[in-house]
C-alpha positions in Angstrom: 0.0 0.0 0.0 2.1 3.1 -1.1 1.2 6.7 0.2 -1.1 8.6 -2.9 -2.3 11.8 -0.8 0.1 14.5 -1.0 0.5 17.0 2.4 -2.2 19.6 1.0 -5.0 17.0 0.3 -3.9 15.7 4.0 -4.2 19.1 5.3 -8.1 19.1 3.8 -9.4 16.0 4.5 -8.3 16.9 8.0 -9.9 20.3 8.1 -12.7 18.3 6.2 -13.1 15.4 8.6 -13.9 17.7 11.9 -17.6 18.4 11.0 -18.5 15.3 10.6 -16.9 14.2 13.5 -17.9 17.0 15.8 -22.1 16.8 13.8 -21.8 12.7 14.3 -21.0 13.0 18.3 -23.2 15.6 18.9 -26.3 14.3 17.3 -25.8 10.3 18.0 -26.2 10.1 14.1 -23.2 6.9 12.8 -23.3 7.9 9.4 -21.9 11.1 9.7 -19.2 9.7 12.5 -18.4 6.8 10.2 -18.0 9.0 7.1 -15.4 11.6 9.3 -13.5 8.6 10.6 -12.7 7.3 6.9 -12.1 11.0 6.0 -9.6 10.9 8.6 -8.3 7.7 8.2 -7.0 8.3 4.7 -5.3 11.7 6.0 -3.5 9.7 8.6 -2.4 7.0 6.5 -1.7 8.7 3.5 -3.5 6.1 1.0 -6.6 6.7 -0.4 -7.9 3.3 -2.3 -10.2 5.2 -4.4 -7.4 7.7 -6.2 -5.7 4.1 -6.5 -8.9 2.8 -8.8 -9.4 6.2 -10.5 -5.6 6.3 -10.9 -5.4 10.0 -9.1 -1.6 10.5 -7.1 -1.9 13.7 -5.5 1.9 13.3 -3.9 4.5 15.4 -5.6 7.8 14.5 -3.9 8.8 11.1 -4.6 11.5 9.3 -3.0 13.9 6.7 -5.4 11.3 4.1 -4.9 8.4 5.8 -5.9 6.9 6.3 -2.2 5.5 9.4 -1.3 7.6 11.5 1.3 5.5 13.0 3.9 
């Protein structure tokens, strides 16, 4: 599983992922909760498996190996 998010689109889906976290422990709702936990998720791993089947790489610095460098 090689890194595909680069730091910016980690930045977002972190900025992104609060709403739904903060709207799905409020309210009691799972959807929303489960949604900002994948959201999150995929910042904090750095590997998003639907840029892998759309072919999207949004890492710009590359180490020899090909891996993202965070």
């Amino acid at each position: 599983m090689k890194a595909n998010i680069g730091k910016m689109d980690r930045f977002v889906r972190v900025i992104v992922s609060v709403p739904f976290l903060v709207y799905g422990i409020m309210e009691g709702s799972i959807i929303p909760l489960v949604v900002g936990i994948v959201i999150l998720g995929t910042a904090v791993l750095g590997f998003c498996g639907l840029y892998t089947l759309l072919g999207v790489d949004t890492c710009k610095n590359k180490d020899k190996q090909g891996n993202c460098e965070i």
